[in-house]
DSSP file (Angstrom, degrees, kcal/mol; ACC not computed):
  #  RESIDUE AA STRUCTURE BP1 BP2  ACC     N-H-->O    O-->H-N    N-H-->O    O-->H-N    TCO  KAPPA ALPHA  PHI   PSI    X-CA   Y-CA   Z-CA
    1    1 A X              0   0    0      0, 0.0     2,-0.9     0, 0.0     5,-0.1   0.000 360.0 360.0 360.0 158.9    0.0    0.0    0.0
    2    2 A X    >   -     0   0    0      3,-0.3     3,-1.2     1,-0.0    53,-0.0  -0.782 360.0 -98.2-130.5 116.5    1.4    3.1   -0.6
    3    3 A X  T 3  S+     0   0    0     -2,-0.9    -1,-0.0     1,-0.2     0, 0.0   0.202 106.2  17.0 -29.8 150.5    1.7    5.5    2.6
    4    4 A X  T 3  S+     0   0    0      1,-0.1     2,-0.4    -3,-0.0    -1,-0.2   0.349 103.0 122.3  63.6   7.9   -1.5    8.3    2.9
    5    5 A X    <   +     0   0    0     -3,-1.2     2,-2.3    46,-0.0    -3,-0.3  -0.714  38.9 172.0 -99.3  79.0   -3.5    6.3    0.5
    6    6 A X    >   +     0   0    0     -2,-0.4     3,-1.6     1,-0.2     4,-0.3  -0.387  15.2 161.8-109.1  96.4   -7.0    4.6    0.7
    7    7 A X  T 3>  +     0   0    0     -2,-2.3     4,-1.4     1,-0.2    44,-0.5   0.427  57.0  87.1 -73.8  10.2   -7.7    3.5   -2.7
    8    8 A X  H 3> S+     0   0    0     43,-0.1     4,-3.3     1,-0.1    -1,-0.2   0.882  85.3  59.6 -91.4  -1.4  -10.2    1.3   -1.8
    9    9 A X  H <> S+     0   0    0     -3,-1.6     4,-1.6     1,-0.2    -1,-0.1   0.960 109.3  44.1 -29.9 -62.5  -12.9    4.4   -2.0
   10   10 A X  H  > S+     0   0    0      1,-0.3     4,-1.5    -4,-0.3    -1,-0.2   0.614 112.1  48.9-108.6 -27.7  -12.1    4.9   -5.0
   11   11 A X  H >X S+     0   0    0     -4,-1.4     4,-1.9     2,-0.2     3,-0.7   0.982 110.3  56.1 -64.2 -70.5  -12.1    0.9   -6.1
   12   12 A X  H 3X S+     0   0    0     -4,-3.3     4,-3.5     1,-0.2     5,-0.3   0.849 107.9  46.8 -44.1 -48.6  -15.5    0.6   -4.4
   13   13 A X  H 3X>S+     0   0    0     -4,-1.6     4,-3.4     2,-0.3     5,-1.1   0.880 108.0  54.2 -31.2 -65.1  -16.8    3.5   -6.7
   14   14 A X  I <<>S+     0   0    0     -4,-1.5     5,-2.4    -3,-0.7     6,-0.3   0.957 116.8  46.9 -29.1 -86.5  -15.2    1.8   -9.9
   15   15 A X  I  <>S+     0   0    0     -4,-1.9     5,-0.5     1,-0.2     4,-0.3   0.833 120.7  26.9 -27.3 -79.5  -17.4   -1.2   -8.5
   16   16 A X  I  <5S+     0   0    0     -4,-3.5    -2,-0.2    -5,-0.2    -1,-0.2   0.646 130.3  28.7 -84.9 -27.8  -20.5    0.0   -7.8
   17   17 A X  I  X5S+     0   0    0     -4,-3.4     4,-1.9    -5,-0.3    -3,-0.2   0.763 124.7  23.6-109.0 -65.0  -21.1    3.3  -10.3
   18   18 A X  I  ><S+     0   0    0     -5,-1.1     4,-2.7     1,-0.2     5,-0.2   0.840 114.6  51.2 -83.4 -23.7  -18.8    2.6  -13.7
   19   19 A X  I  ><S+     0   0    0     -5,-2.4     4,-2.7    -4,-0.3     5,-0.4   0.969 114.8  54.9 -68.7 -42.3  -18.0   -0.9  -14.4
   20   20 A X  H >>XS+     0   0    0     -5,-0.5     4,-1.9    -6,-0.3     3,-1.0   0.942 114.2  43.6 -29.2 -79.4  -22.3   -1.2  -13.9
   21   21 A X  H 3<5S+     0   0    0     -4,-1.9    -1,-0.2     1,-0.2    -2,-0.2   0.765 112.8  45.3 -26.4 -70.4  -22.5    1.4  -16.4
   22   22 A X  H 3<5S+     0   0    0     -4,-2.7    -1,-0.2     1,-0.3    -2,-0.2   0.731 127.3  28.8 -55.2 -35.1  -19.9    0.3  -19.2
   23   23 A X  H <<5S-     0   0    0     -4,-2.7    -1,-0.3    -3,-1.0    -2,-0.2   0.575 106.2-125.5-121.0   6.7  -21.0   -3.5  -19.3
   24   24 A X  T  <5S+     0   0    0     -4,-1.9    -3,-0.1    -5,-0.4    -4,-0.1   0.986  72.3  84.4  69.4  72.2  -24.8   -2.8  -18.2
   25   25 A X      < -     0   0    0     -5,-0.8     2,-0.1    -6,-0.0    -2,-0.0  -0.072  55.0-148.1 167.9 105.2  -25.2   -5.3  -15.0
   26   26 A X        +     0   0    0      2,-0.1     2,-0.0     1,-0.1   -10,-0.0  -0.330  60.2  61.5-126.1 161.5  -24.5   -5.3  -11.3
   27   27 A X        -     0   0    0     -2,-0.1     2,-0.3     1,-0.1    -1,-0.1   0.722  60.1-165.0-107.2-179.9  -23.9   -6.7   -9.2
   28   28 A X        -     0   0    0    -13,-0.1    -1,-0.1     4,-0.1     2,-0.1  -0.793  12.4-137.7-111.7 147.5  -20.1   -8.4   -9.7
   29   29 A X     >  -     0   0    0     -2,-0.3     4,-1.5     1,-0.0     3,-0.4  -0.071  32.9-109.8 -66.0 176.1  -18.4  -11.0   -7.8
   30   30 A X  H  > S+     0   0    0      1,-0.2     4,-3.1     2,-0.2     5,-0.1   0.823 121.1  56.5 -95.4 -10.4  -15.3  -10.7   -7.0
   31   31 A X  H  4 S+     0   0    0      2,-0.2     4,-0.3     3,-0.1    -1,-0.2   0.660 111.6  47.6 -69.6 -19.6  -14.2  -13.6   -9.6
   32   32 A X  H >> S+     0   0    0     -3,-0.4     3,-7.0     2,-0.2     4,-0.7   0.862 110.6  56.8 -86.4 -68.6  -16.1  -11.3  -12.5
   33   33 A X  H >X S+     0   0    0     -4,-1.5     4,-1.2     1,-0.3     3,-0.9   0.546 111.2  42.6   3.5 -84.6  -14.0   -7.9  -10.8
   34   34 A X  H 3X S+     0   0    0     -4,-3.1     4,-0.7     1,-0.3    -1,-0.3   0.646 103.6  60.1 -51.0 -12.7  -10.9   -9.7  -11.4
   35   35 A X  H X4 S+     0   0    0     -3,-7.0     3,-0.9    -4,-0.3    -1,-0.3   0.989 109.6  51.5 -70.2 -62.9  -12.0  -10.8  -14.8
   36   36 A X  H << S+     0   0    0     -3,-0.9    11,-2.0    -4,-0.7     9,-0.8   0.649 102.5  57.0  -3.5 -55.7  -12.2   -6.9  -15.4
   37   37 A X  H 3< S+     0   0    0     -4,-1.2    11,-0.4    -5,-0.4    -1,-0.2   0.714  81.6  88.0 -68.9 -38.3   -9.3   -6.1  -14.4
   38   38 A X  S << S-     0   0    0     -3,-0.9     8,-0.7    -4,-0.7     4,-0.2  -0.414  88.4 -91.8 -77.3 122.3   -7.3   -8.1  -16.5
   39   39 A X    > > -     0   0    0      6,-0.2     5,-3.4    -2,-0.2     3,-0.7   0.206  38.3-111.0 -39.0 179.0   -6.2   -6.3  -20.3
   40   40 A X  G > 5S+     0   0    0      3,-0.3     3,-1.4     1,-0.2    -1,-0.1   0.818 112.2  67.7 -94.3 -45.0   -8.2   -6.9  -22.7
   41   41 A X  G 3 5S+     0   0    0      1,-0.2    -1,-0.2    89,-0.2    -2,-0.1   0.587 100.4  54.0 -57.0   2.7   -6.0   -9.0  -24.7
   42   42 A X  G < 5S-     0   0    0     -3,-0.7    -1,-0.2    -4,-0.2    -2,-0.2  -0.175 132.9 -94.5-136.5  43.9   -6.3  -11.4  -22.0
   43   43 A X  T < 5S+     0   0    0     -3,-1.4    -3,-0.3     1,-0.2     2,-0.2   0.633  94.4  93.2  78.0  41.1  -10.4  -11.2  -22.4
   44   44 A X  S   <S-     0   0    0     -5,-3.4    -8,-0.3    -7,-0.1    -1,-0.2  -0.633  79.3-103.4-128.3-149.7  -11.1   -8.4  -19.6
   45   45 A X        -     0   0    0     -9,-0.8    -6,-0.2    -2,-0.2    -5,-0.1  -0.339  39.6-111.5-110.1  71.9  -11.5   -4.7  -19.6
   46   46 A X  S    S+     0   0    0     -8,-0.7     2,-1.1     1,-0.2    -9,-0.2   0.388  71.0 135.2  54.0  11.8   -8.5   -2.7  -18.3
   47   47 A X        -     0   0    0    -11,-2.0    -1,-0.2   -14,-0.2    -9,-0.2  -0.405  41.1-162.3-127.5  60.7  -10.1   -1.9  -15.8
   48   48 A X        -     0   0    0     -2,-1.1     2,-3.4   -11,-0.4     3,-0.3   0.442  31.3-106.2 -37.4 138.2   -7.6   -2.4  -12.7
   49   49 A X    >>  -     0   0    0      1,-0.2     3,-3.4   -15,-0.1     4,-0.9  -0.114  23.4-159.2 -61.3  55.6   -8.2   -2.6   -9.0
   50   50 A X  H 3> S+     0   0    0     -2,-3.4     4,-1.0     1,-0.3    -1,-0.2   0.700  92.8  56.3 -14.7 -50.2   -6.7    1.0   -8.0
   51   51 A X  H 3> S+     0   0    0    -44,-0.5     4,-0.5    -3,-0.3    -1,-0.3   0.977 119.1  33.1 -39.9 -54.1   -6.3   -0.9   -3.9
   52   52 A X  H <4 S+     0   0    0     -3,-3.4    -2,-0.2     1,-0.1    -1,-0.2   0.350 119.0  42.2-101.4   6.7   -4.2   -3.7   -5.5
   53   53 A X  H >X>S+     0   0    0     -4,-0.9     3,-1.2    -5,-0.1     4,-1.0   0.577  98.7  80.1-107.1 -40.6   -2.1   -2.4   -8.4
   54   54 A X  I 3X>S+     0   0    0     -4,-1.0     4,-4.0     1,-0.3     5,-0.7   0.754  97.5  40.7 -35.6 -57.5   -1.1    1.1   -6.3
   55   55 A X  I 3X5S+     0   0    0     -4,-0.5     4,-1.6     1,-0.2    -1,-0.3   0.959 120.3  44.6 -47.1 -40.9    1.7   -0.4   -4.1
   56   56 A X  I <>5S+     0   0    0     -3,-1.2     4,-2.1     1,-0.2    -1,-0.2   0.793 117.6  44.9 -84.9  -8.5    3.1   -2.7   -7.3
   57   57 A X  I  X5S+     0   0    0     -4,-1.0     4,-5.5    -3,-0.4    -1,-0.2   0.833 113.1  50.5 -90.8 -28.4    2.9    0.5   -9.7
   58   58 A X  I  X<S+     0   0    0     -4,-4.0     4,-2.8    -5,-0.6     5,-0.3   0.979 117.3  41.8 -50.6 -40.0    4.6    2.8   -6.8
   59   59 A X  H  X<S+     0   0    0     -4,-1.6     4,-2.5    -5,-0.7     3,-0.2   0.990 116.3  46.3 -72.3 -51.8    7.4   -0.1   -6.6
   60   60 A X  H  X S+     0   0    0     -4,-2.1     4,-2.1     1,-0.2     5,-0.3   0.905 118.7  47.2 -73.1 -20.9    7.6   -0.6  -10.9
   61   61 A X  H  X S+     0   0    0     -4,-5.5     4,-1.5     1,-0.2    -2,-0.2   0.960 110.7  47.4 -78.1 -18.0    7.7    3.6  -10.9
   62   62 A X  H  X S+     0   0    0     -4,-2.8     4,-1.2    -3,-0.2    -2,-0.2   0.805 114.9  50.0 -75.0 -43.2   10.4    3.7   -8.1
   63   63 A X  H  < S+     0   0    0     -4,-2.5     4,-0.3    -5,-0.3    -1,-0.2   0.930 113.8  41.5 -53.7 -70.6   12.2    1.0  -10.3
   64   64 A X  H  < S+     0   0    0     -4,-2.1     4,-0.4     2,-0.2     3,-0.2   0.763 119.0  44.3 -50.8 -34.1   12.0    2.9  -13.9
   65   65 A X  H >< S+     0   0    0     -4,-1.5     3,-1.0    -5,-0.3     2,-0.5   0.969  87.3  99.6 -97.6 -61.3   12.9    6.3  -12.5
   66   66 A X  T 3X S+     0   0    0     -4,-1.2     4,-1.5     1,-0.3    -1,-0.2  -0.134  77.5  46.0  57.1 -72.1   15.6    4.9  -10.4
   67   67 A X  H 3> S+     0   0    0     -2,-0.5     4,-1.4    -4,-0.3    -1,-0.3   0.959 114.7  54.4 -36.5 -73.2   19.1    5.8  -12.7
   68   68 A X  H <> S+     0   0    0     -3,-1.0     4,-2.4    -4,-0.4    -1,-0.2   0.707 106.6  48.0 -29.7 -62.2   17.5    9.2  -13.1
   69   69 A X  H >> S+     0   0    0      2,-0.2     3,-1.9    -3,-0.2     4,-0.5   0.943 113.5  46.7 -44.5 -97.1   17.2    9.7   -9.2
   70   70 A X  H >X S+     0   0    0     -4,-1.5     4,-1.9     1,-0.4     3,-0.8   0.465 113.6  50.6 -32.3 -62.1   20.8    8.6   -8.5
   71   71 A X  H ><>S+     0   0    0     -4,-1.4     5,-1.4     2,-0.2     3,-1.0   0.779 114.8  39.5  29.6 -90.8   21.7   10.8  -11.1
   72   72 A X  H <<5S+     0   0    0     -4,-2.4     3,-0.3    -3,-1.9    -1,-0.2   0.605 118.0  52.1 -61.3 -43.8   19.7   13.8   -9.7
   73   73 A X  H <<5S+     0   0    0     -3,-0.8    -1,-0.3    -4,-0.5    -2,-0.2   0.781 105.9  49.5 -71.4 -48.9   20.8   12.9   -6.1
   74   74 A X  T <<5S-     0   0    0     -4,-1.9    -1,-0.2    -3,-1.0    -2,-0.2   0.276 116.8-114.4-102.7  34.2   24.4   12.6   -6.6
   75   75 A X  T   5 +     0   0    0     -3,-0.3     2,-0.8     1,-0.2    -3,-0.2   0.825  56.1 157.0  31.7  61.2   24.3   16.2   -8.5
   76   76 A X      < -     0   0    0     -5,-1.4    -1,-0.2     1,-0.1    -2,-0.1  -0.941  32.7-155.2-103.1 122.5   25.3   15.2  -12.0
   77   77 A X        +     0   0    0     -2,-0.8     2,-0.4    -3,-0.1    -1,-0.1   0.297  61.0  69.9 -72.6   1.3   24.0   17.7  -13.8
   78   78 A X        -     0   0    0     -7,-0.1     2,-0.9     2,-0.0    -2,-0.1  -0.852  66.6-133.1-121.3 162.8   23.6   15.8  -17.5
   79   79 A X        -     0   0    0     -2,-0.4     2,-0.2     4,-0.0    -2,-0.0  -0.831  38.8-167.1-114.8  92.7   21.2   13.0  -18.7
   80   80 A X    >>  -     0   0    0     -2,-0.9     4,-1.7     1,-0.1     3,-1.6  -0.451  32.6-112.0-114.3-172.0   23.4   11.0  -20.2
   81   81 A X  H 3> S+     0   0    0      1,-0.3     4,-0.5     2,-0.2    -1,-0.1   0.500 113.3  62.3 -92.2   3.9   22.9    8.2  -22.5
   82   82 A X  H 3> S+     0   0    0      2,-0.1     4,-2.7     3,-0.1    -1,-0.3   0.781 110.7  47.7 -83.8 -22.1   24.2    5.2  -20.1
   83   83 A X  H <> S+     0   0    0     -3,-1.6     4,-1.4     1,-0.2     5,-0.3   0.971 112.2  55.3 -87.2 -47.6   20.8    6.5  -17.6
   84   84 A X  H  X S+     0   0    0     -4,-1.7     4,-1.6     1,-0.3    -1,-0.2   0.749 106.4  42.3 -41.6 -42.7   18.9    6.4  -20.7
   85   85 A X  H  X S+     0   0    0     -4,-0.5     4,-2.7     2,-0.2    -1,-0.3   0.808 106.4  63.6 -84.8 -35.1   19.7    3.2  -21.4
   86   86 A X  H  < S+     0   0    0     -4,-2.7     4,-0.2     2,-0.2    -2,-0.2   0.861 103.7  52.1 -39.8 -48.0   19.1    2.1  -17.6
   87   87 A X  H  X S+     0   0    0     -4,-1.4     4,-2.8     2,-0.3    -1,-0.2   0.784 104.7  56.7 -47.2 -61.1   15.4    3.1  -18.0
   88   88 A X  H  X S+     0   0    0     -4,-1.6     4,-1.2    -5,-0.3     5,-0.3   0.987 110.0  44.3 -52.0 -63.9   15.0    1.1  -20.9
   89   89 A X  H  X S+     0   0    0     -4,-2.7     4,-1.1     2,-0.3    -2,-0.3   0.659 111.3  45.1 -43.1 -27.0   15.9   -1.4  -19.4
   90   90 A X  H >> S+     0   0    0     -4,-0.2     4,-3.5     1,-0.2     3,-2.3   0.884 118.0  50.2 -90.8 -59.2   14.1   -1.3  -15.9
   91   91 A X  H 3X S+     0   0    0     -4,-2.8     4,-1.2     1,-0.3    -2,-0.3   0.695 108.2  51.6 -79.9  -5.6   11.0   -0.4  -17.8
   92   92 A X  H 3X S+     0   0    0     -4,-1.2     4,-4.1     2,-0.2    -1,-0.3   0.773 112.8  45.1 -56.1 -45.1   11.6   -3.3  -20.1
   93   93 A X  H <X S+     0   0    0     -3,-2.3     4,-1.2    -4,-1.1    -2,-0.2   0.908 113.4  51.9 -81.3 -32.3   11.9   -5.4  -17.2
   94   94 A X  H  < S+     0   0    0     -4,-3.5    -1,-0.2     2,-0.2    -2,-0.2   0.891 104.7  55.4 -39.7 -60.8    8.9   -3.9  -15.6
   95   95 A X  H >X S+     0   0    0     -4,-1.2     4,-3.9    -5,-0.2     3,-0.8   0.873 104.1  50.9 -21.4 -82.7    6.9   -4.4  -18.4
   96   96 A X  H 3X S+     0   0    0     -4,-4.1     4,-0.5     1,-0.2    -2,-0.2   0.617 108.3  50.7 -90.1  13.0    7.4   -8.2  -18.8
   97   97 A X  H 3< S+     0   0    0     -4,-1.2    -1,-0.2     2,-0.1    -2,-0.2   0.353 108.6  55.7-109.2  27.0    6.6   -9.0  -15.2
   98   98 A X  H X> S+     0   0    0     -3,-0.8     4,-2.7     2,-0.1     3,-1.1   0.828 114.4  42.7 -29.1 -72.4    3.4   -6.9  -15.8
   99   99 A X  H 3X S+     0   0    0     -4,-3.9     4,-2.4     1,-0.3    -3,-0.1   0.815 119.0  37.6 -66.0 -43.9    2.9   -9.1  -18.4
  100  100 A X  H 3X S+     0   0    0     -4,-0.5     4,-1.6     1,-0.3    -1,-0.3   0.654 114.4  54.2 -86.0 -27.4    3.9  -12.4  -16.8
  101  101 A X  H <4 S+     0   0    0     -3,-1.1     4,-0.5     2,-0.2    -1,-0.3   0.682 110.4  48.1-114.0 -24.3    2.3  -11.6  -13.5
  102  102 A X  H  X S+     0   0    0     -4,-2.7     4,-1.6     2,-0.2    -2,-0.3   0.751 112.2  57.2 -94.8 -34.3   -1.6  -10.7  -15.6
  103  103 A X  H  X S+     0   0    0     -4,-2.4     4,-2.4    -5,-0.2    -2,-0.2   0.895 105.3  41.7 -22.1 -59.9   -0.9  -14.0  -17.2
  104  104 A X  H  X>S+     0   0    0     -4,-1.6     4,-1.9     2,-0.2     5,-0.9   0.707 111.1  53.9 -69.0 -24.2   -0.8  -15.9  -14.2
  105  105 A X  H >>5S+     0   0    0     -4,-0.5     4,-8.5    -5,-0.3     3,-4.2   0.921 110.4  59.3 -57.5 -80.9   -3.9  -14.0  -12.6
  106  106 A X  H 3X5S+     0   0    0     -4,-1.6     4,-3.5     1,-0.3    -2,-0.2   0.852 111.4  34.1  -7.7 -75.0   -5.5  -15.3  -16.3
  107  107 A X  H 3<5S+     0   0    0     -4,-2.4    -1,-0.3     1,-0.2    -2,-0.2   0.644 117.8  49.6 -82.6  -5.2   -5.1  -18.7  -15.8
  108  108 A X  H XX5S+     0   0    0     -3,-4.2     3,-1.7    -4,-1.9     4,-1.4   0.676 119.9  50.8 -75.4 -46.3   -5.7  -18.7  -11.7
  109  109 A X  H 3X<S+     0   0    0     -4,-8.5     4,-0.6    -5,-0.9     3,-0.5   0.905 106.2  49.2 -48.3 -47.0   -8.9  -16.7  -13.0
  110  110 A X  H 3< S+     0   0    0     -4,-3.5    -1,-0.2    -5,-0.3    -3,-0.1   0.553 103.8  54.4 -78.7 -16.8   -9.9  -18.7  -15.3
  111  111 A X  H <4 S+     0   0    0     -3,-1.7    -1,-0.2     1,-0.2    -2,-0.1   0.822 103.9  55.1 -74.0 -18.2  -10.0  -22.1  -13.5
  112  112 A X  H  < S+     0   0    0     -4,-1.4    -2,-0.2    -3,-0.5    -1,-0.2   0.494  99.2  93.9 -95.4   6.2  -12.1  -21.0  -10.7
  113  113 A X  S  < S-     0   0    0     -4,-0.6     5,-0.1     1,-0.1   -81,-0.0  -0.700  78.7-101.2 -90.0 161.8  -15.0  -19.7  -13.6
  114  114 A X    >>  -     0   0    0     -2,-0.2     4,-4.1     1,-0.1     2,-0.9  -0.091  40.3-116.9 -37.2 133.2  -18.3  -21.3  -15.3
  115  115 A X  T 34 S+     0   0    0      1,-0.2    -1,-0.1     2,-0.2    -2,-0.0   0.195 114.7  71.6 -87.4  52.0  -17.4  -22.3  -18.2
  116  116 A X  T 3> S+     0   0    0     -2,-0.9     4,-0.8     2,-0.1    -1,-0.2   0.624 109.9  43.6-111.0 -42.9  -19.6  -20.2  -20.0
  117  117 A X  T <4 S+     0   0    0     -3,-0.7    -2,-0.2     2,-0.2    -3,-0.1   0.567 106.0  56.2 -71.3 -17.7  -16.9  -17.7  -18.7
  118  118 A X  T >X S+     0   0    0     -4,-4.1     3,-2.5     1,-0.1     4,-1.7   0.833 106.0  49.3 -78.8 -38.8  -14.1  -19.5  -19.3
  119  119 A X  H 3> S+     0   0    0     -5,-0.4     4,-1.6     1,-0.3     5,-0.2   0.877 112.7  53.4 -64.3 -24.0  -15.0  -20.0  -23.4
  120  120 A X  H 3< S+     0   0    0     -4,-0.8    -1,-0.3     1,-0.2    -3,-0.1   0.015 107.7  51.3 -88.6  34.1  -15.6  -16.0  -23.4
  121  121 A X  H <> S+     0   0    0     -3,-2.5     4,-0.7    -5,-0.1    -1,-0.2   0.620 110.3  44.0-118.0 -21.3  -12.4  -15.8  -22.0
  122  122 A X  H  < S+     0   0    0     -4,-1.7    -2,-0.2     2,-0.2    -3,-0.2   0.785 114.2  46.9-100.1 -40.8  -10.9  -17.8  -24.5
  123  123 A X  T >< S+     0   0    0     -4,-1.6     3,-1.2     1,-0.2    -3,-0.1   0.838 110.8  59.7 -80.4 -38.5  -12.8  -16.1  -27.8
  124  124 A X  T 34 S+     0   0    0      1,-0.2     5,-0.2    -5,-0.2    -2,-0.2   0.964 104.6  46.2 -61.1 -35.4  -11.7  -12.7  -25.9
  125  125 A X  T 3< S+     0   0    0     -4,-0.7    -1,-0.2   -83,-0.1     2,-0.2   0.578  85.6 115.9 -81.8  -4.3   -7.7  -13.6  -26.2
  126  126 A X  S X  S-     0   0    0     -3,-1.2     3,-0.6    -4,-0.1     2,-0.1  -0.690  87.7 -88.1 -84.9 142.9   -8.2  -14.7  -30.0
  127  127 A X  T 3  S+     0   0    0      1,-0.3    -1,-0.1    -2,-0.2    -2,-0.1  -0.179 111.4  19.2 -80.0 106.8   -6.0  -12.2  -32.2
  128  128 A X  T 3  S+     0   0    0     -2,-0.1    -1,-0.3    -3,-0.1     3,-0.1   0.652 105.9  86.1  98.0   2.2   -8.0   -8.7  -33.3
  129  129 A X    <>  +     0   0    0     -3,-0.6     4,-1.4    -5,-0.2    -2,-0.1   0.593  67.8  71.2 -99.6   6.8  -10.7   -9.1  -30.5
  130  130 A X  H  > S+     0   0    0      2,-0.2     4,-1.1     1,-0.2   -89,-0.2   0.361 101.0  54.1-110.2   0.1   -8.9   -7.4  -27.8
  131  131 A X  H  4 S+     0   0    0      2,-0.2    -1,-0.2     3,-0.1    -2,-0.1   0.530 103.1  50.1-114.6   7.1   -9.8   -4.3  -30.1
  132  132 A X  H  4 S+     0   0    0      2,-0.1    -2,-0.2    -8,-0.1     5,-0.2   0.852 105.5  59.6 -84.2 -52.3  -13.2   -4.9  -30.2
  133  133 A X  H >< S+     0   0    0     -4,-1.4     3,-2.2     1,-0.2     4,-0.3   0.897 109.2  47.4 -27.8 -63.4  -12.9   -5.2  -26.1
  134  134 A X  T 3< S+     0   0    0     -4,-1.1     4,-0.5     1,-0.3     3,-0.5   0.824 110.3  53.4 -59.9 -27.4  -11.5   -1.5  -26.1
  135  135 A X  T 3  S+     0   0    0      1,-0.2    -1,-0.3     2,-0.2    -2,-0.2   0.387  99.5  53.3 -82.1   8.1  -13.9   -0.5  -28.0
  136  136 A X  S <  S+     0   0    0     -3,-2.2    -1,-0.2     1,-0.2    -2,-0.2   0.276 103.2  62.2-126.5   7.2  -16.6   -1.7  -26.3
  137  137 A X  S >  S+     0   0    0     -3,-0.5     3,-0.9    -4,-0.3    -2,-0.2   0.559  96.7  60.1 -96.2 -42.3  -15.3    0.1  -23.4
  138  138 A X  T 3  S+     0   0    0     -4,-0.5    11,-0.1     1,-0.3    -2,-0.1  -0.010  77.3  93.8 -69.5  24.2  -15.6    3.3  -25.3
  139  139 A X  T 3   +     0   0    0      7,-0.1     4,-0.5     6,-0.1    -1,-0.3   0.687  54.9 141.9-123.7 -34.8  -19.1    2.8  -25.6
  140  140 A X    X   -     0   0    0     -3,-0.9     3,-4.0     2,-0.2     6,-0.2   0.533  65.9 -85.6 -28.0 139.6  -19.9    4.8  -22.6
  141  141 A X  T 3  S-     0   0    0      1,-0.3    -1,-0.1     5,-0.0     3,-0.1  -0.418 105.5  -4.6 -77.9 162.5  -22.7    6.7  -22.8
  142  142 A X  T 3  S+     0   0    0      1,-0.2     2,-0.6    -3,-0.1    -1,-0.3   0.383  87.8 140.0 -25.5  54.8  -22.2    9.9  -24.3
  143  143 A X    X>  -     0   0    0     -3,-4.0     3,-1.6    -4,-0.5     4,-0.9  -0.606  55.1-130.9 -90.7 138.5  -18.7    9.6  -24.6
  144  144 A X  H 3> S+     0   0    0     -2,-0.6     4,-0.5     1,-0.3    -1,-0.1   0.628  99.6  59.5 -51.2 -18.6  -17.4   11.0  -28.1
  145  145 A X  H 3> S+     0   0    0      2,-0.1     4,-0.6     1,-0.1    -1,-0.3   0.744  82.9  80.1 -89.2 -23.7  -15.3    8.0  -29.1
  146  146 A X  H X> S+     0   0    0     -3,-1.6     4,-2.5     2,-0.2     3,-1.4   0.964  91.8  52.7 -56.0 -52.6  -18.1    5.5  -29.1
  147  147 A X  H >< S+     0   0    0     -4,-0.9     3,-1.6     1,-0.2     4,-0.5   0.867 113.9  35.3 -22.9 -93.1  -19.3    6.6  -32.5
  148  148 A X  H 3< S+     0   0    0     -4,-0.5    -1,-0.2     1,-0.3    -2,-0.2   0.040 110.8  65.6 -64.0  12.1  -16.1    6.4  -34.5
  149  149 A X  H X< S+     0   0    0     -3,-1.4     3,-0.8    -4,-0.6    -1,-0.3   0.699 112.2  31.3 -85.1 -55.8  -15.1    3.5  -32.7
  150  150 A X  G XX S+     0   0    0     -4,-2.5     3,-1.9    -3,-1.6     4,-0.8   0.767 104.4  67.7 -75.5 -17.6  -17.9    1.6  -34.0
  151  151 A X  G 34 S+     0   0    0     -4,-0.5    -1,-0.2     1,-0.3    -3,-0.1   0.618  92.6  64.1 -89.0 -25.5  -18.4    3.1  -37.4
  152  152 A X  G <4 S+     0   0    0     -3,-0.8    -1,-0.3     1,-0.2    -2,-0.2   0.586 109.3  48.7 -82.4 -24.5  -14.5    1.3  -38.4
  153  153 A X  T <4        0   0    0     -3,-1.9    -2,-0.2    -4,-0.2    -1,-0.2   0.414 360.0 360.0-104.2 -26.4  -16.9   -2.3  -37.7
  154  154 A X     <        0   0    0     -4,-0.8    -2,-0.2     0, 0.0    -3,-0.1   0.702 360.0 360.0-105.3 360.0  -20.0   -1.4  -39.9
């Protein structure tokens, strides 16, 4: 958790007011949540748990910025291209245990659903739906993208 923070307001909100909106149905278990949560290339909507990512996003920004700090800290005034390259690298590394660590979530997720939810989980991860998924996310009502997000489908 990341000191002076309670995100789970803001999660409970998330719950209760917009994910209801977006996908038009209340109320969710906590197995659908995580299903939410989860990218959309891995059949959910983006739509993270604010409680449970803030400590691991504090820790992957603390990681990324890291060269930069030292840098900053130990008053070298230039940004030079070995810190540059540090950065890539941490956020590289960041990146794929994101990736690896919303995999495993996937496939814990996926044993404990119906399998009515596991086969839309499985048609959602098939290549070129995960931009139908974003899009269907845009859909909010009146939001300005929903149009010309669908109009690219008809």
């Amino acid at each position: 958790m990341v000191p002076g923070l309670d995100l789970q307001i803001l999660e409970d909100s998330l719950r209760s007011t917009l994910i209801p909106a977006v996908t038009g149905r209340l109320p969710f278990n906590d197995s659908e949540r995580s299903l939410v949560a989860l990218p959309a290339r891995l059949g959910g909507l983006g739509i993270g748990n604010p409680a449970e990512q803030a400590s691991i996003e504090y820790t992957a920004s603390q990681k990324i910025t890291s060269p930069l700090t030292s840098a900053i800290l130990s008053g070298d005034n230039d940004y030079s291209y070995q810190i540059h390259l540090d950065q890539i690298s941490a956020k590289s590394e960041v990146k794929s245990a994101k990736r690896e660590c919303h995999q495993k979530r996937a496939s814990d997720l996926r044993k404990s659903l119906f399998s009515d939810l596991q086969r839309a989980m499985e048609l959602a991860q098939e290549k070129g739906s995960s931009i139908l998924n974003g899009c269907l996310l845009s859909r909010i009502p009146n939001s300005k993208s929903s149009q010309s997000c669908w109009q690219c489908y008809q």
